[in-house]
C-alpha positions, 0 to 999 in steps of 0.5 A: 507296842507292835509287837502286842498288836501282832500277838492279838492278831494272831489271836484274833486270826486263831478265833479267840473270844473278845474276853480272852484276847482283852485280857491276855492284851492287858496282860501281856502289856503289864509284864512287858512294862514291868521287864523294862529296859530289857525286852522279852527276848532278853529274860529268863524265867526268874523275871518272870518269877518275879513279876508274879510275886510282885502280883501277888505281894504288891498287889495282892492278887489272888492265885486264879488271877496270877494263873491267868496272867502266866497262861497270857504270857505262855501264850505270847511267848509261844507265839513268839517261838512259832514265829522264830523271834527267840530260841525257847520258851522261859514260861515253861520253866516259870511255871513249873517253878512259880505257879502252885499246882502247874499242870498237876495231875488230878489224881494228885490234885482232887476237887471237893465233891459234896454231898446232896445234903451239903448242897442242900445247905449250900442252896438254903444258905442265902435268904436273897432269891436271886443268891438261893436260884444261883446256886441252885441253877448251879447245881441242877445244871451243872454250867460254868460260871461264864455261862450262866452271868450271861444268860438273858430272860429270852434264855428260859423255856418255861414249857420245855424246862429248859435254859440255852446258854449263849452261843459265845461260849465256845467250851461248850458243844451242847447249848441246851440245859435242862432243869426239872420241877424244883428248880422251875418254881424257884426260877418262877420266884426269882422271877416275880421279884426281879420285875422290881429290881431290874432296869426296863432295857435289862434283858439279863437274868440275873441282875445286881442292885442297880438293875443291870447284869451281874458280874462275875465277881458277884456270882463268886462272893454268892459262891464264896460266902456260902461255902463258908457259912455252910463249913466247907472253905478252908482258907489255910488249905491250899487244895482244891478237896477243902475249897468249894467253889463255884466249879465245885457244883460242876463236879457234883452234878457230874458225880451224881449223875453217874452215880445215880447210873445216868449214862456217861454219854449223857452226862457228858451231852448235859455238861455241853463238853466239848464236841468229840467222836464218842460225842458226836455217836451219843448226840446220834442216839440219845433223843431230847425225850431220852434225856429229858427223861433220864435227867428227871430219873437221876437229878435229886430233889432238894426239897427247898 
């Protein structure tokens, strides 16, 4: 369709990364074959209503999927208002109506937060080593989920206990966690065990049973099964408070670090936010040797 093409140029015109425009590509497409005769000038918001519940009834979609698919249509269709080719935008409205939790305040909408004790079971919950130094990689570093699929055995500096995450990722200003002691010898046993799993030409950290990188996929079922077992998924709830996930150990290590009394400012360096003057000011202050040492400082010890 030459109109996608234009869209997914302009994507590319606008950096997006090669994952982003991929998906909102395919996304865009699928909806448009799913609004034929008529075309996307011709629509309201109830047919887009309804190809959201075709995605979720037909085929079974889970809710994270359907936002990804209305942010790629919100997306295309204020390209096509910047580009004058319709007078308004029906996604706005689809989305306030269709999409649970559209653009809900945090205050309105708060995220599960568990306790030390909590991500201590959390951690200890899988037996699998490669499971057990995921979620506690999680928790000690506080990345995103993205970040840490694609980090690569190159990616480790043992001596400075350190991790740098993939320049790919655009979200994130800083590119270097930190890691302390326990997460050094728990990395040190996953390690030694994945020199029998992964293939030869595998530079991947973390690898599936064939040996090549892990999916995202994967690092949520790990997430998933873990929150379940440890009591802290509530699949009847529809809010965020009663659902751990995997962003849920970004909002630990935040929280705990703060309340520890970790300066913001070094928090926000660790969390690798996105670049902004106050971080720009902090990045001017703050030595590696200053966050090495406050990280040591504030970062609990699990004892695992």
């Amino acid at each position: 369709m030459a109109i996608v093409a234009d869209f997914v140029a302009d994507l590319k015109r606008g950096n997006k990364g090669k994952g982003t425009i991929d998906g909102y590509r395919r996304c865009v497409t699928k909806f448009l074959n799913f609004i034929k005769p008529k075309n996307y000038s011709q629509i309201t918001h109830k047919e887009i209503g309804n190809f959201y519940t075709m995605l979720r009834e037909e085929e079974e979609l889970a809710e994270t999927s359907v936002n990804f698919y209305h942010h790629s249509i919100k997306s295309f269709y204020n390209y096509l208002l910047d580009e004058s080719l319709i007078d308004k935008n029906p996604s706005i409205v689809a989305g306030r109506r269709y999409i649970r939790g559209y653009k809900k305040d945090s205050a309105e909408n708060p995220k599960m937060i568990v306790t030390t004790e909590q991500a201590r079971s959390l951690i200890k919950f899988h037996s699998n080593p490669m499971y057990r130094t995921i979620l506690m990689l999680y928790f000690k570093t506080g990345m995103r989920r993205e970040e840490l699929v694609t980090l690569k055995t190159t990616s480790i500096n043992i001596k400075e206990k350190t991790l740098t995450v993939n320049k790919r990722h655009r979200k994130r200003s800083n590119r270097t966690a930190l890691y302390d002691d326990e997460m050094a010898r728990q990395l040190k046993k996953w390690l030694d065990y994945r020199v029998a799993m992964a293939k030869p030409d595998t530079d991947a950290l973390f690898v599936n049973v064939r040996g090549g990188p892990i999916s995202n996929n994967l690092v949520q079922m790990i997430v998933h099964e873990a929150a379940v077992g440890c009591g802290l998924y509530d699949a009847n709830s529809p809010e965020d408070k009663d659902r751990f996930s995997t962003h849920s150990t970004r909002y630990w290590f935040t929280n705990t670090l703060l309340h520890n009394g970790m300066n913001l400012m070094y928090v926000k360096i660790l969390r690798g936010d996105s670049l902004k003057k106050e971080i720009a000011w902090a990045y001017a202050k703050a030595t590696p040797e200053d966050l090495r040492a406050s990280y040591d400082r504030y970062m609990p010890i699990f004892g695992i």
